[in-house]
VMD Tcl script that builds the backbone (N, CA, C; Angstrom):
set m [mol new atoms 267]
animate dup $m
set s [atomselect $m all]
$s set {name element resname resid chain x y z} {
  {N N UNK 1 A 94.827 101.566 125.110}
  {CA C UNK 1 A 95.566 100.723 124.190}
  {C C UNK 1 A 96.298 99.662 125.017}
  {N N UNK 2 A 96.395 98.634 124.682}
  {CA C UNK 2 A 96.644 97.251 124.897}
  {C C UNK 2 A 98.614 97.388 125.461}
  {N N UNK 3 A 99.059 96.556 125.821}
  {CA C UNK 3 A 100.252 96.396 126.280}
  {C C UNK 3 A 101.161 95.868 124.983}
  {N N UNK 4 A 100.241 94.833 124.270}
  {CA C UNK 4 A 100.845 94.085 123.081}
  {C C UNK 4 A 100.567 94.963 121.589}
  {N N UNK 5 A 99.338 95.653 121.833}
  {CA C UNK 5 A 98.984 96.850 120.587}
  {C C UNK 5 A 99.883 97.732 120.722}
  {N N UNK 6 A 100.846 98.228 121.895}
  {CA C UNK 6 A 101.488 99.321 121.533}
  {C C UNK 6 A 103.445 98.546 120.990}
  {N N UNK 7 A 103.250 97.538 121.713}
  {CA C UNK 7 A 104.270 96.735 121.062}
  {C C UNK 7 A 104.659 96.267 119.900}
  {N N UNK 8 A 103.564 95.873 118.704}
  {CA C UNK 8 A 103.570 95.649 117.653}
  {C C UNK 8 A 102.816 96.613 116.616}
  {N N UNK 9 A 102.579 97.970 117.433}
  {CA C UNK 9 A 101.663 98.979 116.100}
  {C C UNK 9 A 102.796 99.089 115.615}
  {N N UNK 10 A 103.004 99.637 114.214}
  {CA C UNK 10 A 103.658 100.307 113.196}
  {C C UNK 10 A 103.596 101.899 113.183}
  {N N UNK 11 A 103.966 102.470 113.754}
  {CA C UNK 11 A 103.567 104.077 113.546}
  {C C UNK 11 A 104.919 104.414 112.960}
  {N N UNK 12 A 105.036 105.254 111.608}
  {CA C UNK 12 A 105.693 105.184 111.266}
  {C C UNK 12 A 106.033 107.029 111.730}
  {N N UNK 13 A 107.645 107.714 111.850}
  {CA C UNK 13 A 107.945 108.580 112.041}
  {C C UNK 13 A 107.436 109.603 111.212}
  {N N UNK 14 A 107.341 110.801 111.786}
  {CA C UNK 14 A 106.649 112.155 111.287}
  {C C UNK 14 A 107.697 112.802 110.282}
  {N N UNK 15 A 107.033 113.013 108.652}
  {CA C UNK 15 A 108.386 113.237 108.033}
  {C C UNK 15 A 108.760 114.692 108.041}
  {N N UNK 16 A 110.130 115.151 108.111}
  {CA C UNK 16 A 110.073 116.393 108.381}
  {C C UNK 16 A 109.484 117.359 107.538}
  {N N UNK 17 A 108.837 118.409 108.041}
  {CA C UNK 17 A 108.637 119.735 107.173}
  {C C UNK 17 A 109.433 120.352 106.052}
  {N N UNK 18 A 108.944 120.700 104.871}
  {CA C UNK 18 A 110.272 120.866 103.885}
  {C C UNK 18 A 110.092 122.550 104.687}
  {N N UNK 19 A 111.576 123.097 103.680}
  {CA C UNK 19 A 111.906 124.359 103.894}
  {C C UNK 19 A 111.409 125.157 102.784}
  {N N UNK 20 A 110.510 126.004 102.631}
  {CA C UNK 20 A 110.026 126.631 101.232}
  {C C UNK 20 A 110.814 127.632 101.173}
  {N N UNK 21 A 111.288 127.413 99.468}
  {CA C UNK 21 A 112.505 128.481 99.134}
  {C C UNK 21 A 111.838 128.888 97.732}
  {N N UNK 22 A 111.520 130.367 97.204}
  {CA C UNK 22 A 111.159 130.187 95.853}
  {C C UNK 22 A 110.187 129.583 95.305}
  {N N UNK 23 A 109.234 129.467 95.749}
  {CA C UNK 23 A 108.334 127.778 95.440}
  {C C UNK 23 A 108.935 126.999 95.543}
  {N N UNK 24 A 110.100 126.458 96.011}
  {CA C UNK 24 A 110.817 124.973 95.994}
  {C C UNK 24 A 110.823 124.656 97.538}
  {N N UNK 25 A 110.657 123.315 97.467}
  {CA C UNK 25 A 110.517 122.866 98.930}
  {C C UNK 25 A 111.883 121.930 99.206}
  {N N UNK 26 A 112.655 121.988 100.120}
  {CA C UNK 26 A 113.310 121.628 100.408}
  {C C UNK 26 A 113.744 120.876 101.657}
  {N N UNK 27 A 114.142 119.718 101.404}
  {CA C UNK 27 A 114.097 118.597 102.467}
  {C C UNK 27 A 115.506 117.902 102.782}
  {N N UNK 28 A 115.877 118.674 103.982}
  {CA C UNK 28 A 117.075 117.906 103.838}
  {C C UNK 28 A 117.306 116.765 104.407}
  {N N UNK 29 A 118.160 116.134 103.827}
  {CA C UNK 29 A 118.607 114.343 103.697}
  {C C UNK 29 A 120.203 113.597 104.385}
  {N N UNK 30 A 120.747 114.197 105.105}
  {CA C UNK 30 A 122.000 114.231 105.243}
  {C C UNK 30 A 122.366 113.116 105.086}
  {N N UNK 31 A 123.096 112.269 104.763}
  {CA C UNK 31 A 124.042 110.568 104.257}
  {C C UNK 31 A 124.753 110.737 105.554}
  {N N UNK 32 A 124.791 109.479 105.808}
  {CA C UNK 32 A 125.699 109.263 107.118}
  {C C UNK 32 A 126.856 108.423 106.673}
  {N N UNK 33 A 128.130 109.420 106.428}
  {CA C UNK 33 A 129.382 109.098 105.770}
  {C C UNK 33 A 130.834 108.431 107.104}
  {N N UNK 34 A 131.716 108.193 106.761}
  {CA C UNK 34 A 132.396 107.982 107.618}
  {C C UNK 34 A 133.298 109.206 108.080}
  {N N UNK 35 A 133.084 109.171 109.239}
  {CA C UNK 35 A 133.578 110.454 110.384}
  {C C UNK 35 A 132.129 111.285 110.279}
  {N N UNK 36 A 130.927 111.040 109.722}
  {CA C UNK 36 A 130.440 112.429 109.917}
  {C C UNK 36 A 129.089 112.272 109.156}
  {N N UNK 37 A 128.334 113.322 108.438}
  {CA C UNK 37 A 127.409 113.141 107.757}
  {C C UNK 37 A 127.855 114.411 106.232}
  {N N UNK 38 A 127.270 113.507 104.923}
  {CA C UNK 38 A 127.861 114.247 104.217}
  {C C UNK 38 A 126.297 114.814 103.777}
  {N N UNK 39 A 126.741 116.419 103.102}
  {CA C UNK 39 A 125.553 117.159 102.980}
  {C C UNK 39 A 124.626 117.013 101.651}
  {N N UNK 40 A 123.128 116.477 101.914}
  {CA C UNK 40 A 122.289 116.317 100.893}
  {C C UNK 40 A 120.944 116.705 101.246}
  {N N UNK 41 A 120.330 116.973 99.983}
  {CA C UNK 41 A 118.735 117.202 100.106}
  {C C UNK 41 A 118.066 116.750 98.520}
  {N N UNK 42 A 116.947 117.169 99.060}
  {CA C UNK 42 A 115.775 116.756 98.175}
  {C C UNK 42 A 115.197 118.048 97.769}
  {N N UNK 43 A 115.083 118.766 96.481}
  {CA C UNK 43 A 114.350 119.856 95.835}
  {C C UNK 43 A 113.422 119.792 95.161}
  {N N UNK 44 A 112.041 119.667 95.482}
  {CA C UNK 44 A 111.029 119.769 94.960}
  {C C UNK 44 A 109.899 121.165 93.919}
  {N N UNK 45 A 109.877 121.193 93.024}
  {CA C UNK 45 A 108.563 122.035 92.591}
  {C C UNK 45 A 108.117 121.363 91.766}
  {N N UNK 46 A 106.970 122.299 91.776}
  {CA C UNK 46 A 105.483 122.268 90.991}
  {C C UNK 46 A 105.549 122.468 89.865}
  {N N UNK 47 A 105.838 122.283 88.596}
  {CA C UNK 47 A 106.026 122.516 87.007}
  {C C UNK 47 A 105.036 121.680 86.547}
  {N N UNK 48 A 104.294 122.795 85.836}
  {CA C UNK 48 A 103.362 122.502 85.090}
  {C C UNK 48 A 101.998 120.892 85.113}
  {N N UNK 49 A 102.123 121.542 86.631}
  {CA C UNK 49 A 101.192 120.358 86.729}
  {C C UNK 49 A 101.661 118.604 87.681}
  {N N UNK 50 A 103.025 119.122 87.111}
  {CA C UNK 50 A 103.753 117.705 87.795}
  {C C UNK 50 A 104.799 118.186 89.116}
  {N N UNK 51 A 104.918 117.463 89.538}
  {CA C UNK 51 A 106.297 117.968 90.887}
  {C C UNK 51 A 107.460 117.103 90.568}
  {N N UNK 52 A 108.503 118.158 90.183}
  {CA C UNK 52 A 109.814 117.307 89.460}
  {C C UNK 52 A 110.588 117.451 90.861}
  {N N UNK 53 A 111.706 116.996 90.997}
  {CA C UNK 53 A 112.584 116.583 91.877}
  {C C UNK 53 A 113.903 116.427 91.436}
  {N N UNK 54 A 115.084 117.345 92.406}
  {CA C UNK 54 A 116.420 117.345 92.104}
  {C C UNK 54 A 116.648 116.287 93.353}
  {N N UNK 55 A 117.938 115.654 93.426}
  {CA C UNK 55 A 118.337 115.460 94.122}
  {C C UNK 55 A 120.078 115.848 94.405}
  {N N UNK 56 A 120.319 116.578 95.266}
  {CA C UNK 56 A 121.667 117.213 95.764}
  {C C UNK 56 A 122.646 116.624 96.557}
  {N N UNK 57 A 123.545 116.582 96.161}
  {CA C UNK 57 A 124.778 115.073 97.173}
  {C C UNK 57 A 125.659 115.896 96.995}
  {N N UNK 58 A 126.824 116.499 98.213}
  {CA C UNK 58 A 128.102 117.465 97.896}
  {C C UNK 58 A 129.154 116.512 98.887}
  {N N UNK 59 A 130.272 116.803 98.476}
  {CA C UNK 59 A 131.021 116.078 98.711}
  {C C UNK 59 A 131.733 116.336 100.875}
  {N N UNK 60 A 130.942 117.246 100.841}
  {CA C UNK 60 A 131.064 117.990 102.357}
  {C C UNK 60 A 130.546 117.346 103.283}
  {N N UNK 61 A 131.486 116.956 104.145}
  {CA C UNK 61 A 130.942 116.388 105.274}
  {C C UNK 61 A 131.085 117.266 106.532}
  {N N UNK 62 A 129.976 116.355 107.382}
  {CA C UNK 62 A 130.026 117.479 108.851}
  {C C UNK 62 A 130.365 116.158 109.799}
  {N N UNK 63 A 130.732 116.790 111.288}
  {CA C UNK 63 A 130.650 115.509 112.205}
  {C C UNK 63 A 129.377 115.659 112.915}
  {N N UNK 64 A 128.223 116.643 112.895}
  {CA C UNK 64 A 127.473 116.685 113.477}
  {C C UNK 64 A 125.938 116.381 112.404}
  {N N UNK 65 A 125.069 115.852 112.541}
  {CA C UNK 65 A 123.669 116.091 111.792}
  {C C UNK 65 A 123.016 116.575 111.628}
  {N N UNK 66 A 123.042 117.890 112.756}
  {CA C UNK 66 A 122.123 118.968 112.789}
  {C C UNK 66 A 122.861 119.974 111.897}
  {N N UNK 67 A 124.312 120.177 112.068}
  {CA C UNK 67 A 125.507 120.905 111.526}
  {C C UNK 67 A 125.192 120.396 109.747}
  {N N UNK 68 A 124.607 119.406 109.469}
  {CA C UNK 68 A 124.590 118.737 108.096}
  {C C UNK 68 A 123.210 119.276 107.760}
  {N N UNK 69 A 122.187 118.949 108.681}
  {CA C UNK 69 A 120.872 119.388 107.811}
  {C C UNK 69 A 120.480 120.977 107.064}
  {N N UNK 70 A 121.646 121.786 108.337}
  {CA C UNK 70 A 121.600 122.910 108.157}
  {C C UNK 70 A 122.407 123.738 106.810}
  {N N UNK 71 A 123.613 122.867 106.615}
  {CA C UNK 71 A 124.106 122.903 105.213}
  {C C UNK 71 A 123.844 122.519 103.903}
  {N N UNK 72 A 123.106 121.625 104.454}
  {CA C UNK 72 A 121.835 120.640 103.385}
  {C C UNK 72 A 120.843 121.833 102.824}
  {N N UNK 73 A 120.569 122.566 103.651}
  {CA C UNK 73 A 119.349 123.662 103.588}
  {C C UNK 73 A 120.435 124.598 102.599}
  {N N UNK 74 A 120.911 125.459 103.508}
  {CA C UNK 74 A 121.806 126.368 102.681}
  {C C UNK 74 A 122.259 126.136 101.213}
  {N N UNK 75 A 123.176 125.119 101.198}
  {CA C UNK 75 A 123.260 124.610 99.855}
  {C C UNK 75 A 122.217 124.349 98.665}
  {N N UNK 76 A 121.058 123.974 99.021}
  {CA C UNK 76 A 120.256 123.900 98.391}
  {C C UNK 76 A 119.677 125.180 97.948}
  {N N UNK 77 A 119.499 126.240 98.981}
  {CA C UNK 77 A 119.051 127.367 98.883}
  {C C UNK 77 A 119.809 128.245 97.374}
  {N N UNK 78 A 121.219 128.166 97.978}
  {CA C UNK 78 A 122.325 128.420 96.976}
  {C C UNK 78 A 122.178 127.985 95.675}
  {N N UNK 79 A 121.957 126.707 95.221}
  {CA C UNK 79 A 121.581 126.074 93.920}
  {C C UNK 79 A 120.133 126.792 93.033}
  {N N UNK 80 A 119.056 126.659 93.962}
  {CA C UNK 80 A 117.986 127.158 93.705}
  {C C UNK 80 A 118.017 129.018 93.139}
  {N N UNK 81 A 119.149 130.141 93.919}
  {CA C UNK 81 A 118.910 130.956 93.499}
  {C C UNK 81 A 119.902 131.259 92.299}
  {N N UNK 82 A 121.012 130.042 92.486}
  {CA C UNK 82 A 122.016 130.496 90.838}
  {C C UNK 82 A 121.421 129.513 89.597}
  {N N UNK 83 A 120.672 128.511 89.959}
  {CA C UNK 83 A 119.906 128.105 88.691}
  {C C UNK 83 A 118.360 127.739 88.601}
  {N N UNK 84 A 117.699 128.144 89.393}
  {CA C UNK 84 A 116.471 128.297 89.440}
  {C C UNK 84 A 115.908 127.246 88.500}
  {N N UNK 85 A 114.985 127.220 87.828}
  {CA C UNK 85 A 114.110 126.027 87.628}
  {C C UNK 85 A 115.580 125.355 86.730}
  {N N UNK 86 A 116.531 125.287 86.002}
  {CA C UNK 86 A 117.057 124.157 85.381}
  {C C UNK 86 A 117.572 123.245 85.919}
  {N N UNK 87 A 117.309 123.270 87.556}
  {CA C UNK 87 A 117.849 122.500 88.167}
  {C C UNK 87 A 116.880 121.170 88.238}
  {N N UNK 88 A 115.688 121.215 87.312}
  {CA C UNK 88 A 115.106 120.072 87.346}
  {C C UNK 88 A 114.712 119.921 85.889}
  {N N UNK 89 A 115.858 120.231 84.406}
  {CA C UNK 89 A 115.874 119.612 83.404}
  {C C UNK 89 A 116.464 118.373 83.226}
}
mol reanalyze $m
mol bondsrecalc $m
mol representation Tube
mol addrep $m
């Protein structure tokens, strides 16, 4: 590969792996808030054919991102087992 092909390819980043919870896949999203990152994700399943989608925003922030993705996960986990599918009416 070229000097100028690797300069101007587009490769776009590898998106992360969701976390499978329940059949729900979960992707966390952390917001980058001031002082920190506040905790969010993306909840995906399969219903009836279609893949509906929650989206989760808590008012919790971390100062770290890894410290956020990991609460991102949890939290989500948490939602998923106290309301299970109505979380995507």
């Amino acid at each position: 590969m070229s000097l100028l092909s690797r300069l101007f390819s587009k490769s776009s980043p590898k998106a992360p792996e969701p976390i499978v919870h329940k059949d729900c896949r979960i992707f966390a999203q952390p917001v980058a808030a001031s002082g920190g990152h506040r905790i969010a994700a993306r909840i995906e399943k399969d219903i009836a054919g279609q893949t509906k989608t929650h989206l989760m925003q808590r008012a919790d922030t971390c100062t770290s991102l890894q410290e956020a993705s990991d609460l991102s996960i949890a939290k989500a986990r948490q939602a998923i087992d106290q309301l299970g599918d109505t979380l995507f009416v």
